[in-house]
C-alpha positions as CSV (number, residue, x, y, z in Angstrom):
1,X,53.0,-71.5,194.6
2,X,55.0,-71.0,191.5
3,X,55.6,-72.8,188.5
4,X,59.7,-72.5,189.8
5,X,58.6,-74.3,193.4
6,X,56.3,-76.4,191.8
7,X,59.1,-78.0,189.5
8,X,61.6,-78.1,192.7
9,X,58.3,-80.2,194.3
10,X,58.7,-82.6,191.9
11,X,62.2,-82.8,191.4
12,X,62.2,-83.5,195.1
13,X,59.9,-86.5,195.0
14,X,62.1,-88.0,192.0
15,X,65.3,-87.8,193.8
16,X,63.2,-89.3,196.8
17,X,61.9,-92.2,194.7
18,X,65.3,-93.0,193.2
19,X,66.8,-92.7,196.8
20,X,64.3,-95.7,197.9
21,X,64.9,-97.3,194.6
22,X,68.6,-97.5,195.5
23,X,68.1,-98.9,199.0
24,X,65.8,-101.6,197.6
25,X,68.4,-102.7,194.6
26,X,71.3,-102.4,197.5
27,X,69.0,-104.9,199.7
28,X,69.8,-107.0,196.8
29,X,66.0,-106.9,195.8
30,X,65.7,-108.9,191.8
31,X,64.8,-106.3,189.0
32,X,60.9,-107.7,188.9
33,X,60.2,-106.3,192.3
34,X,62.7,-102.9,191.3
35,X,60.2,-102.8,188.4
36,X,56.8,-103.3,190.3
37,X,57.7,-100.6,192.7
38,X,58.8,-98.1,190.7
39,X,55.9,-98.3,188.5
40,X,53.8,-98.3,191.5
41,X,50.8,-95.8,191.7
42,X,51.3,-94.2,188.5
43,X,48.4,-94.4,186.3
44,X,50.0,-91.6,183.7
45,X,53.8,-92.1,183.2
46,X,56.4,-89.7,184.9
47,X,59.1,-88.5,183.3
48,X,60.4,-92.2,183.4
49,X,63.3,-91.3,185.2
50,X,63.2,-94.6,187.0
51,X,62.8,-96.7,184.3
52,X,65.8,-95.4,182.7
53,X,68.0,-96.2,185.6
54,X,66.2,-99.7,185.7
55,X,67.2,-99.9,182.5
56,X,70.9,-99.1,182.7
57,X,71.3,-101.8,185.0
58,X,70.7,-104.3,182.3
């Protein structure tokens, strides 16, 4: 695999997690448990996309 479909890969999972991210903050979930979960499982920080929407909520 390539570095081109291994960028695609991860641009894939991002859009994924900010897809669940938006169903959890339309639930109406608070921002503590939109914080916990998308810090969730990452020991080294991503490219912090989700924080950044967290963030512009604010």
């Amino acid at each position: 695999m390539g570095l081109h479909m291994y960028e695609a890969d991860a641009r894939i999972a991002e859009l994924t997690d900010i897809a669940a991210l938006d169903r959890l903050a339309a639930e109406g979930q608070p921002a503590s448990v939109l914080s916990r979960w998308a810090a969730r499982g990452h020991d080294a920080p991503r490219s912090g996309g989700l924080r950044r929407l967290l963030h512009l909520g604010r």
